[in-house]
C-alpha positions as CSV (number, residue, x, y, z in Angstrom):
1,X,137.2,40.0,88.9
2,X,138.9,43.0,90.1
3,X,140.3,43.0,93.3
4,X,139.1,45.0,96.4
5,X,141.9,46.7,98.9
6,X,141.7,45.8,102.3
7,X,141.0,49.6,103.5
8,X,138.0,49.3,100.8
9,X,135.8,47.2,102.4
10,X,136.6,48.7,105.8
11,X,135.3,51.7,104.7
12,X,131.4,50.8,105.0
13,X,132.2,50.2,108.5
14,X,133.8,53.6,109.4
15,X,131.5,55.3,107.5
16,X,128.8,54.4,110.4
17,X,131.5,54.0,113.6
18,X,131.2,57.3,115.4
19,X,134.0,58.7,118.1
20,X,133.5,58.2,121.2
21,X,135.9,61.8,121.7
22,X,134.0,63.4,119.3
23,X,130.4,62.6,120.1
24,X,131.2,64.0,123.9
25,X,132.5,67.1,122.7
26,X,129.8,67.2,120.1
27,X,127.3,67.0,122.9
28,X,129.1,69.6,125.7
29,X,129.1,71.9,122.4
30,X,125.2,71.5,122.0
31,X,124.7,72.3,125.3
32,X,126.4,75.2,125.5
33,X,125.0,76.2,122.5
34,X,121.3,76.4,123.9
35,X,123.0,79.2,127.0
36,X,121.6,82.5,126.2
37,X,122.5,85.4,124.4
38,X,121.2,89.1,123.9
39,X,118.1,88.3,122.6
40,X,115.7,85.5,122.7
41,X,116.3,83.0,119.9
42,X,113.8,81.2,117.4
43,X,113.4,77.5,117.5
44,X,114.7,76.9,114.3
45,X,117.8,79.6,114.9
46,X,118.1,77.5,118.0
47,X,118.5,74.7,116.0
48,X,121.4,75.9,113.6
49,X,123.2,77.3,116.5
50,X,123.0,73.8,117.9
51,X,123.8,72.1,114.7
52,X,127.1,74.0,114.4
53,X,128.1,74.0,117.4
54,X,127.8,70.3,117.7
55,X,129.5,69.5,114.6
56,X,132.6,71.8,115.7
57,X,132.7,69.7,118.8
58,X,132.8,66.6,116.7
59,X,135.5,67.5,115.0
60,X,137.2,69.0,117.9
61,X,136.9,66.0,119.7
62,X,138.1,63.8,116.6
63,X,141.2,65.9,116.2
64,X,141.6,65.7,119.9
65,X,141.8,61.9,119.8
66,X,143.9,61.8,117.1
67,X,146.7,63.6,118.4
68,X,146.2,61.5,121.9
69,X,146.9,58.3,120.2
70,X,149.6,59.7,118.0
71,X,151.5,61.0,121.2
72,X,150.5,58.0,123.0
73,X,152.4,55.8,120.3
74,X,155.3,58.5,120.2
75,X,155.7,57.9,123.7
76,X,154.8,54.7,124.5
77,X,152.1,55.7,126.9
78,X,149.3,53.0,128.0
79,X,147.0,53.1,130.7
80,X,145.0,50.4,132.0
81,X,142.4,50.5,134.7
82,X,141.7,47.7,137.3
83,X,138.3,45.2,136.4
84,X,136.9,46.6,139.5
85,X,137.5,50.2,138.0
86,X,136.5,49.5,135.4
87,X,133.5,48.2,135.9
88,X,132.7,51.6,137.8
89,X,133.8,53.9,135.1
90,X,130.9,51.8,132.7
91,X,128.1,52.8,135.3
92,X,129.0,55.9,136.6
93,X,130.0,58.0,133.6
94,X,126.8,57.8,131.4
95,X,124.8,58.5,134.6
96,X,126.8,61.3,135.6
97,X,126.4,62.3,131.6
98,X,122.8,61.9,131.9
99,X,122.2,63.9,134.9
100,X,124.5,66.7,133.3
101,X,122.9,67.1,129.8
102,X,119.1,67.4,132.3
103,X,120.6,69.4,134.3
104,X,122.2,71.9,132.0
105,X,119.5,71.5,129.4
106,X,116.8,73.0,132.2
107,X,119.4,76.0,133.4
108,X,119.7,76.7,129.9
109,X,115.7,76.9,128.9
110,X,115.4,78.8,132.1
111,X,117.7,80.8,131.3
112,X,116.7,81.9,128.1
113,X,113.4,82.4,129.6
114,X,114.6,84.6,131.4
115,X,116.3,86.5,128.2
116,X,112.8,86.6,126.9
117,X,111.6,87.9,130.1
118,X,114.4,91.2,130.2
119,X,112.7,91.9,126.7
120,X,109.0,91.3,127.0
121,X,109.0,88.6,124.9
122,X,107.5,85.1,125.1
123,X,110.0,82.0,125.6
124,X,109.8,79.1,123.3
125,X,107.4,76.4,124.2
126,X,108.2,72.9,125.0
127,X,107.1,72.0,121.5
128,X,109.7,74.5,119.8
129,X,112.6,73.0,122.0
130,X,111.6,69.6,120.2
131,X,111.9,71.2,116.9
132,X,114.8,72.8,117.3
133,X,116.7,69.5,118.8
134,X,115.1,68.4,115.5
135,X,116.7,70.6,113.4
136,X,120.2,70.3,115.2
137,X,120.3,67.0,114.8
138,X,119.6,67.0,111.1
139,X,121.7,69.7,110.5
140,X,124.9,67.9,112.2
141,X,123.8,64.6,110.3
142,X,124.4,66.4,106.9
143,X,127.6,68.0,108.4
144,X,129.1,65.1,109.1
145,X,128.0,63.3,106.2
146,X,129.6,65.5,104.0
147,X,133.1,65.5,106.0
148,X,133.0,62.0,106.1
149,X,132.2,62.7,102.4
150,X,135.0,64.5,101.4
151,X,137.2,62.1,103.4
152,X,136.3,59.0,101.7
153,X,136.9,60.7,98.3
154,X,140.5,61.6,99.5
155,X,140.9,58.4,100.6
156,X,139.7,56.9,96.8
157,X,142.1,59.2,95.4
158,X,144.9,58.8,97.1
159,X,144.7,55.4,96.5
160,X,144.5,55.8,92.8
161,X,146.9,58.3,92.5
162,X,149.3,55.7,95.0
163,X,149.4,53.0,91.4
164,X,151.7,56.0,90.1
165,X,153.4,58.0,92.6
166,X,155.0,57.2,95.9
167,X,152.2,56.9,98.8
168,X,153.0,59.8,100.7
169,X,153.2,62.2,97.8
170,X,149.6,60.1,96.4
171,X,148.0,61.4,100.1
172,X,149.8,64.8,100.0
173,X,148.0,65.2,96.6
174,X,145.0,64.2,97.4
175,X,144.7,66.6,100.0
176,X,145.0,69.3,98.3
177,X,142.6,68.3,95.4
178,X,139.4,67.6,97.3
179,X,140.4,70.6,99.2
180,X,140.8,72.9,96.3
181,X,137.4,71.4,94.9
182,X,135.8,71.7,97.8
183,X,136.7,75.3,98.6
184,X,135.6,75.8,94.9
185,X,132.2,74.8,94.9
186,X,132.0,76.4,98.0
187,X,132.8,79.7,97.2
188,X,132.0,79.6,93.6
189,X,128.8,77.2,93.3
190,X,127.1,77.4,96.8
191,X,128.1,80.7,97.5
192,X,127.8,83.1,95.0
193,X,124.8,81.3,93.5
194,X,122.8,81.3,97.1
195,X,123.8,85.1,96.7
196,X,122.8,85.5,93.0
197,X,119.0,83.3,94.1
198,X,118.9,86.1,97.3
199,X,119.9,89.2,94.6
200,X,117.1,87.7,92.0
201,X,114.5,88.0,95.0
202,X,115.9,91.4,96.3
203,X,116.0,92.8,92.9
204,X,112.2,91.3,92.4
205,X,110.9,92.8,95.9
206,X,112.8,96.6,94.5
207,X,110.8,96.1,91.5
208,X,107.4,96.2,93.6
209,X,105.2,99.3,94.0
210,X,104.5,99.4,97.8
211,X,100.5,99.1,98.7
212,X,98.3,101.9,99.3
213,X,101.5,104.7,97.9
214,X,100.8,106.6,94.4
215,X,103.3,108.8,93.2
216,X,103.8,111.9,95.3
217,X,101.9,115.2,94.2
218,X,104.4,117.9,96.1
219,X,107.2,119.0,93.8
220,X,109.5,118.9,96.9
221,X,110.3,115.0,96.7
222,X,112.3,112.9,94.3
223,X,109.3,111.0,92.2
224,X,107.1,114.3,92.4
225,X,105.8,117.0,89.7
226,X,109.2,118.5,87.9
227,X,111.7,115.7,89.5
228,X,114.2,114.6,87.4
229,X,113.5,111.1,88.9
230,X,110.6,109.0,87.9
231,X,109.2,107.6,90.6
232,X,109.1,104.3,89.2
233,X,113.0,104.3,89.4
234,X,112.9,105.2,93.1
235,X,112.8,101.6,93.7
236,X,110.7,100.0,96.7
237,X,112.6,101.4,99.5
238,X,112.6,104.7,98.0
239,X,109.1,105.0,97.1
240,X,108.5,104.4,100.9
241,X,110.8,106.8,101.5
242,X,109.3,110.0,99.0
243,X,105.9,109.1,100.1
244,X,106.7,109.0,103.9
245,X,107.2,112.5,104.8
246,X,104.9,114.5,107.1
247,X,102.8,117.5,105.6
248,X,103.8,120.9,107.0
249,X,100.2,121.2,108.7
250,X,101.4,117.7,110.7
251,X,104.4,118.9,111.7
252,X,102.7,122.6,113.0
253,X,100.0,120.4,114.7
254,X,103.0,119.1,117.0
255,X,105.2,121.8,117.3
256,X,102.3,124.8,117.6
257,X,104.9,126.8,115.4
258,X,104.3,127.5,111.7
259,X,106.3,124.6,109.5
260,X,107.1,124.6,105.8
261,X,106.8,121.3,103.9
262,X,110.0,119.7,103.8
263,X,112.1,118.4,101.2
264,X,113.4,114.8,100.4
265,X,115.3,113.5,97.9
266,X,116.6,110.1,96.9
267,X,117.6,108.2,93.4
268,X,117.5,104.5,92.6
269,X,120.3,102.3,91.4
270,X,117.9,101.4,88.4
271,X,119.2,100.9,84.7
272,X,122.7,99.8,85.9
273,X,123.9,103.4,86.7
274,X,127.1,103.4,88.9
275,X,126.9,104.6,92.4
276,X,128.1,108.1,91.4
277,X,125.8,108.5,88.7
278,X,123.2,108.1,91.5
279,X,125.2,110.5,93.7
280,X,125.0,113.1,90.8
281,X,121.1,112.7,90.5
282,X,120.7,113.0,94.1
283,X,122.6,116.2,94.1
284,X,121.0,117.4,90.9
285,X,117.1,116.8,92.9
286,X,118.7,118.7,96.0
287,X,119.5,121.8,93.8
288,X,116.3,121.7,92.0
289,X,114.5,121.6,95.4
290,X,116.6,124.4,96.8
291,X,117.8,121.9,99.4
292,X,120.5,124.0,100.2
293,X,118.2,127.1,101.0
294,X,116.7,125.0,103.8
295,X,117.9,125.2,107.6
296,X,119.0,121.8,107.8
297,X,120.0,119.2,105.1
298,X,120.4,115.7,106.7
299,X,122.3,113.3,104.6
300,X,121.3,109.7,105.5
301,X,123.2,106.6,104.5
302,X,120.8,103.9,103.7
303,X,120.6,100.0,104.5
304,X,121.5,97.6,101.9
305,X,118.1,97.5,100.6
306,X,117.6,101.6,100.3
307,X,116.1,102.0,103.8
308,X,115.7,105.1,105.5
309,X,114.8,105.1,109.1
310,X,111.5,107.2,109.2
311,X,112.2,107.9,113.2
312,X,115.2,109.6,112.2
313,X,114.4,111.4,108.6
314,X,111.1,112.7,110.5
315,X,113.2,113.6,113.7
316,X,115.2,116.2,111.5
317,X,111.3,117.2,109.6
318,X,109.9,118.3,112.7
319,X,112.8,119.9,114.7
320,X,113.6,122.2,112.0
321,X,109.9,122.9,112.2
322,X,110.0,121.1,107.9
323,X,112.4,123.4,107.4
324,X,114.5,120.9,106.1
325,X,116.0,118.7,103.1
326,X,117.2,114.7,103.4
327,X,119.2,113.2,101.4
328,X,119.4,109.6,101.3
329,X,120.1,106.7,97.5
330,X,119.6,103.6,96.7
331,X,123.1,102.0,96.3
332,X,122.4,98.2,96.5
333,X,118.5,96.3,97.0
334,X,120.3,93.5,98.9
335,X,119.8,92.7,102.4
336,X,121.9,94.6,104.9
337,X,123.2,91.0,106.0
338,X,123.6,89.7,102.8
339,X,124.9,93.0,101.4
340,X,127.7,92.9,104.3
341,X,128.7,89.6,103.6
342,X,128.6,89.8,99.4
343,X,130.0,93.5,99.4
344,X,130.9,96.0,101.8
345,X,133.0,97.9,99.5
346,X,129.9,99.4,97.8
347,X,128.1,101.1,100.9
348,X,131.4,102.5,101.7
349,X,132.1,104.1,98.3
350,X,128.2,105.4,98.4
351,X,128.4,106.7,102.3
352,X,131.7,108.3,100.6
353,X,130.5,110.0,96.9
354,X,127.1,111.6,98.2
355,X,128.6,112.9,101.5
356,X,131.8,114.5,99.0
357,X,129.2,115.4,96.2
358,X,127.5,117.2,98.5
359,X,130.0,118.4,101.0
360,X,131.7,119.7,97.7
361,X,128.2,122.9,96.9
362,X,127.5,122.9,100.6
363,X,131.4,124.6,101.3
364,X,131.3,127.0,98.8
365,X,128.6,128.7,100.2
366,X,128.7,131.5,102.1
367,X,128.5,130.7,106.2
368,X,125.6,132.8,106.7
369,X,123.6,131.4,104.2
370,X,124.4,127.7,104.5
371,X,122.5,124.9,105.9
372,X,123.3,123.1,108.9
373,X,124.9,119.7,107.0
374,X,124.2,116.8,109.2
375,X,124.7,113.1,108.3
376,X,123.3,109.6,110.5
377,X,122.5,105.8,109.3
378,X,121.6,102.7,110.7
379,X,123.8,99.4,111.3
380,X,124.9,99.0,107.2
381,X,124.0,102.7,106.6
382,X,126.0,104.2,109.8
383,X,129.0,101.5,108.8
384,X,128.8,103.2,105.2
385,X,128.2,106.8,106.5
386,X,131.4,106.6,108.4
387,X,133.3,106.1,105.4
388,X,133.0,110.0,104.1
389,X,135.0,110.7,107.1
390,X,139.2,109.7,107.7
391,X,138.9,109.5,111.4
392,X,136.2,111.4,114.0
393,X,138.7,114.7,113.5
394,X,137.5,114.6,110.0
395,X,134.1,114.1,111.1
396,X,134.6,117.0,113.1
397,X,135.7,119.5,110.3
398,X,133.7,118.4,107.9
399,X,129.8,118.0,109.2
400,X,128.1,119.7,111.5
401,X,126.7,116.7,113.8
402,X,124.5,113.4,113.4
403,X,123.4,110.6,115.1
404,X,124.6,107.0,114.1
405,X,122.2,104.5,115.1
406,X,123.1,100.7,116.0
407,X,126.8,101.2,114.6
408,X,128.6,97.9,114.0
409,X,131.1,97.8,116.5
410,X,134.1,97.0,113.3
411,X,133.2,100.2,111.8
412,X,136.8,102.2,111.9
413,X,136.1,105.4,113.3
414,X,133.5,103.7,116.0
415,X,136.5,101.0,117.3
416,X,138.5,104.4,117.6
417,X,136.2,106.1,119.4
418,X,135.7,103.2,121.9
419,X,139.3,102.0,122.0
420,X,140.2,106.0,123.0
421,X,137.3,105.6,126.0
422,X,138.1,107.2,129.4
423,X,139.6,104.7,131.5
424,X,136.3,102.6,133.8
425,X,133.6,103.9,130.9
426,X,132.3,100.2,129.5
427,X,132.3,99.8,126.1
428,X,128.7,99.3,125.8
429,X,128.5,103.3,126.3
430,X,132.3,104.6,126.5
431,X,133.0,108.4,127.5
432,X,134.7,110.0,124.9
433,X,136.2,113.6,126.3
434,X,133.6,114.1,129.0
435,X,131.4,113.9,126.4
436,X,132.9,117.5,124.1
437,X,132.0,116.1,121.2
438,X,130.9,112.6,121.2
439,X,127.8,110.4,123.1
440,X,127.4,107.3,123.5
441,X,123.6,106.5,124.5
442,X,122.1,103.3,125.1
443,X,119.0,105.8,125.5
444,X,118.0,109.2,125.3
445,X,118.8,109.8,129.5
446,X,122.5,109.6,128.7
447,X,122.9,112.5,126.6
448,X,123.3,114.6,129.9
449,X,125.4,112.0,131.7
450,X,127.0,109.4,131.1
451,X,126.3,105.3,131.7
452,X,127.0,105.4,135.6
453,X,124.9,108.6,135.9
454,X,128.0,111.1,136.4
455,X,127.6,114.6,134.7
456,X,129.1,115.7,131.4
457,X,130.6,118.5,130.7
458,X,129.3,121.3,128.5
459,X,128.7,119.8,125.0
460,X,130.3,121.6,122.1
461,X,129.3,121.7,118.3
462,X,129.3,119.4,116.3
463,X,127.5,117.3,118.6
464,X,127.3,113.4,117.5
465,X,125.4,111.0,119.4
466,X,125.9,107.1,118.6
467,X,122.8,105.7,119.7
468,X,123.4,101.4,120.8
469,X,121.5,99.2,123.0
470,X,123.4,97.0,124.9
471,X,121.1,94.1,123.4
472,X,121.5,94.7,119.9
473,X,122.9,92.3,118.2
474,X,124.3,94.3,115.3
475,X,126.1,96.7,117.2
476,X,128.5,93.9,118.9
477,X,128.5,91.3,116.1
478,X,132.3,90.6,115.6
479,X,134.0,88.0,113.6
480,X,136.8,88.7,116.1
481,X,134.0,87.1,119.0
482,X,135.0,83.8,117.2
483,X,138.0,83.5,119.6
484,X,138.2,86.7,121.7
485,X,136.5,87.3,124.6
486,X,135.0,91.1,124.0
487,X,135.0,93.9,126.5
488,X,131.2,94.3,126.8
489,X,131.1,90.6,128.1
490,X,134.1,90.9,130.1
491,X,132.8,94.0,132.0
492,X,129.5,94.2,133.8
493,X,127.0,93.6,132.3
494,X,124.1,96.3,131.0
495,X,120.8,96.5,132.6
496,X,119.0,95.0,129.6
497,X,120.9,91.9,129.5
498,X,120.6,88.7,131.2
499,X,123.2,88.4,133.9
500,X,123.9,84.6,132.7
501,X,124.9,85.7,129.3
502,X,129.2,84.7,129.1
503,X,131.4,84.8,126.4
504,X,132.0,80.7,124.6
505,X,134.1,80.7,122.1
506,X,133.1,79.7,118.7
507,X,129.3,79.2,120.5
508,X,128.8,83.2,120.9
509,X,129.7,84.4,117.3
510,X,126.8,82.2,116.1
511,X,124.3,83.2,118.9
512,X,125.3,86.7,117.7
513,X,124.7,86.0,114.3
514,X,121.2,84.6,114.5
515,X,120.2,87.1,117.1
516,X,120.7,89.9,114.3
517,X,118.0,88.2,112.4
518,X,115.5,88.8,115.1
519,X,116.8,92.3,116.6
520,X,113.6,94.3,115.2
521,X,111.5,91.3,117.4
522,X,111.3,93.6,120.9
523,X,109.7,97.1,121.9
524,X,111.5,99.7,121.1
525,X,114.5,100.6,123.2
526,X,115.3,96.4,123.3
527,X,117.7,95.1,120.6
528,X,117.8,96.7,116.9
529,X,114.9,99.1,117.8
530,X,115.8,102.5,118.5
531,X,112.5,104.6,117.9
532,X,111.0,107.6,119.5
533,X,114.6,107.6,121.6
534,X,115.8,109.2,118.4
535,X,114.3,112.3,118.5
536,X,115.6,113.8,121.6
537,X,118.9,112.8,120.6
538,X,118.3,114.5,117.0
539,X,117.0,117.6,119.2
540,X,120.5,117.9,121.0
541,X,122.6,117.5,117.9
542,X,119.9,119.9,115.7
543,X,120.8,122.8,118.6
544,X,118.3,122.2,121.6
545,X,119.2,121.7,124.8
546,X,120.0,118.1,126.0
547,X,117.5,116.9,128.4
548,X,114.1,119.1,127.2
549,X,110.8,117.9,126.7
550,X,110.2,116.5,123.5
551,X,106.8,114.9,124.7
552,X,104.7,117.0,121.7
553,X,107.1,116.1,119.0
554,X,107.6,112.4,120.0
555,X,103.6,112.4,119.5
556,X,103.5,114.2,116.4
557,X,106.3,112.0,114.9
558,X,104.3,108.7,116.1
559,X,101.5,109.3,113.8
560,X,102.8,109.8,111.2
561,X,105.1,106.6,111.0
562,X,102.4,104.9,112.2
563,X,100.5,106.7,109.5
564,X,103.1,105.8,106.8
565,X,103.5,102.1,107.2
């Protein structure tokens, strides 16, 4: 029979013993978790924010203990408690405990209540607090199942690898096998194949024909009579995006002026072609439009899945009175989110080629003649825009304005901007200059003055607006939150957040994270949605003067997104 080691049969055991150490930092972490954040949370987001956190505090608290008792044997160092004391410490810690995790767990759900409350939004119901305690605690059950895992497998194979080598170098080796496995399947298996299951969706969802949109019948759009691009190949985001605009009879209707019909383009990464072979077709449809013949030509950096902001493209359409041509391709059909996490080298290089491409006809022409080149994105598409440009100087010399819309706050030239903010501007909307140049708006009143209501100076062209709520999510989602407290927490906070919000580490990167999956949830001016807000701040950077009434065109425009969805 063979024979069973000592440290085998404990094992059983320890796989069921929990830490003491671990389990209370595992709870504080849990409660923290549930604090709020910028937007109201989902029960079962609620739930993986829990989950995580309360598996970091497990381990936290496990490592913790460990190097307690290590020191405490290095040292010698006991400590004993009278019976009496003892006896005290049993009864009045888990009340205390008890009456903390109530009490925090109701400050919390009130809390968050009152995040839901800032926004317009409805909090979660008793019944979806139960679900998402649900969810955290199966999530940190398979957490720690799988470390504890991953430790018994070292453990087997350090003891086999210990019949041949000495047992120090048997752990060391170990150690570095399960981790090298692990960090394999990780990466390789769970990773890139969860991103290759999300890709075969995406790519299924770019093959679809939207409902209710036919090809378009105006030879000035990509898809129409005489394009070079079928429309077909437009993908779904693109189709959307050809059969979106507004008729030059619309646009008159608003304005009360005589409009023209205006020009889009856009070309689809179908048939494997590289992103500058879809750069080249986009500029091929702009010359065969006459793009450059138009007043204003608007190049627009899309979202991972080939999204153009209508608010924004019909913005442009109706000040220029659809005298006008936007550009805009299909680089990628992923995600923004996945698309960010899988690849952000390709919405750089695309931001990059069609800006050049185009930059490249646009300079040769005469100044007289030439249209007013203007470039904008959202969140992916603004991180990707940015890229044509080496730093805002080159911005400067080489377009004539835009507006970036919910810019991730790691986009290069953004962090320079901010970081070069007049001393006591917050970083939420930082002052740039006085404003020669560059706004930052958390809404359309602060293109005439900045956050605190003091008066900018005169406003020189190119004017660029960046456009970010202090509630969106995808403008202050850092990896650097991880362990950094950021400046918009640190500073007061904005009128549209709730005043409990803080900085945790670890807790707020997550709460971030999962608040970027519902930042389209609120009204428009809340969160990821920017809206009519857009239009006055394309107006400014267009030529008109910061501050008019845009009332007409704001109405105009409403229709006919409403109209196109």
């Amino acid at each position: 029979m063979p024979s069973t080691s000592p440290s085998s049969r404990a094992w059983p055991a320890r796989w069921w013993h929990l830490s003491g150490t671990g389990l209370f930092f595992a709870a504080a972490l849990f409660l923290i978790s549930m604090s709020p954040s910028l937007l109201p949370r989902t029960w079962y987001y609620q739930g993986v924010i829990s989950g995580l956190s309360a598996a970091a505090g497990y381990g936290l608290g496990v490592v913790l203990a460990w190097i307690v008792r290590g020191l405490s044997r290095l040292i010698d160092l006991r400590i004993s408690v009278s019976l009496e004391a003892g006896r005290f410490l049993r009864i009045a810690l888990p009340a205390l405990s008890v009456v903390a995790v109530i009490g925090l767990t109701v400050s919390n759900v009130r809390s968050q209540g009152r995040t839901a409350e800032f926004l317009r939004l409805s909090p979660l119901r008793p019944v979806d607090w139960v679900g998402a305690i649900a969810v955290a605690v199966a999530l940190f059950a398979l957490i720690l199942a799988i470390a504890r895992g991953l430790r018994l497998a070292t453990h087997r194979l350090a003891e086999a690898a210990g019949q041949v080598l000495p047992r120090t170098i048997a752990s060391i080796v170990a150690v570095v096998v399960v981790a090298t496995a692990t960090l394999w399947i990780s990466d390789s298996v769970l990773f890139h194949r969860s991103m290759q299951a999300m890709a075969a969706i995406a790519a299924q969802v770019d093959a679809e024909q939207p409902e209710g949109r036919s090809a378009p019948t105006s030879p000035l759009v990509s898809g129409g009579p005489g394009s070079f691009e079928s429309y077909q190949s437009l993908g779904y985001q693109g189709q959307l995006f050809v059969t979106s605009a507004p008729t030059a009879e619309e646009i008159g209707a608003a304005t009360g002026r005589t409009a023209a019909r205006p020009i889009r383009v856009y070309a689809g990464r179908g048939d494997g072609r590289t992103v500058e072979e879809v750069a080249d077709a986009v500029l091929a449809e702009l010359e065969r439009t006459g793009a450059f013949e138009r007043k204003v030509l608007a190049v627009l950096t899309t979202t991972g899945t080939g999204w153009v902001d209508d608010w924004s493209a019909q913005a442009i359409e109706y000040l220029s009175d659809g005298d006008s041509a936007v550009a805009a391709m299909q680089y990628s059909y992923l995600p923004s989110a996945v698309a960010l996490l899988s690849d952000r080298g390709t919405v750089r290089e695309a931001g990059k080629v069609l800006f050049d491409k185009i930059h490249a006809v646009w300079s040769k022409l005469a100044e007289a003649d030439r249209p007013q080149l203007v470039v904008g994105g959202e969140s992916l598409g603004s991180y990707g825009g940015q890229a044509a440009f080496k730093d805002s100087d080159d911005m400067l010399r080489k377009a004539e304005g835009g507006v970036w819309v919910g810019t991730p706050s790691f986009t290069e030239i953004h962090a320079e901007l901010t970081a070069a903010r007049t001393p006591g501007s917050p970083e939420i909307a930082p002052v740039i200059d006085d404003g020669k140049h560059f706004r930052f708006a958390t809404s359309a009143d602060e293109l005439t003055r900045d956050y605190y209501g003091r008066d900018y100076g005169d406003w020189a062209f190119p004017r660029y607006v960046y456009a970010q709520h202090p509630s969106d999510p995808v403008v202050w989602w850092n990896p650097a939150n991880l362990g950094a407290e950021p400046d918009w927490l640190r500073e007061p906070l904005a009128r549209d957040v709730n005043p409990d919000v803080t900085w945790i580490p670890f807790v707020t990167f997550w709460q971030l994270t999962t608040d970027m999956a519902v930042g389209h949830d609120p009204a428009d001016g809340f969160g990821h949605r920017y809206g009519a807000e857009l239009i006055p701040e394309w107006g400014a950077v267009l030529g008109g003067v910061p501050g008019q009434d845009y009332s007409r065109i704001v109405a105009g425009v409403e229709k006919t997104v409403h109209r196109a969805k």
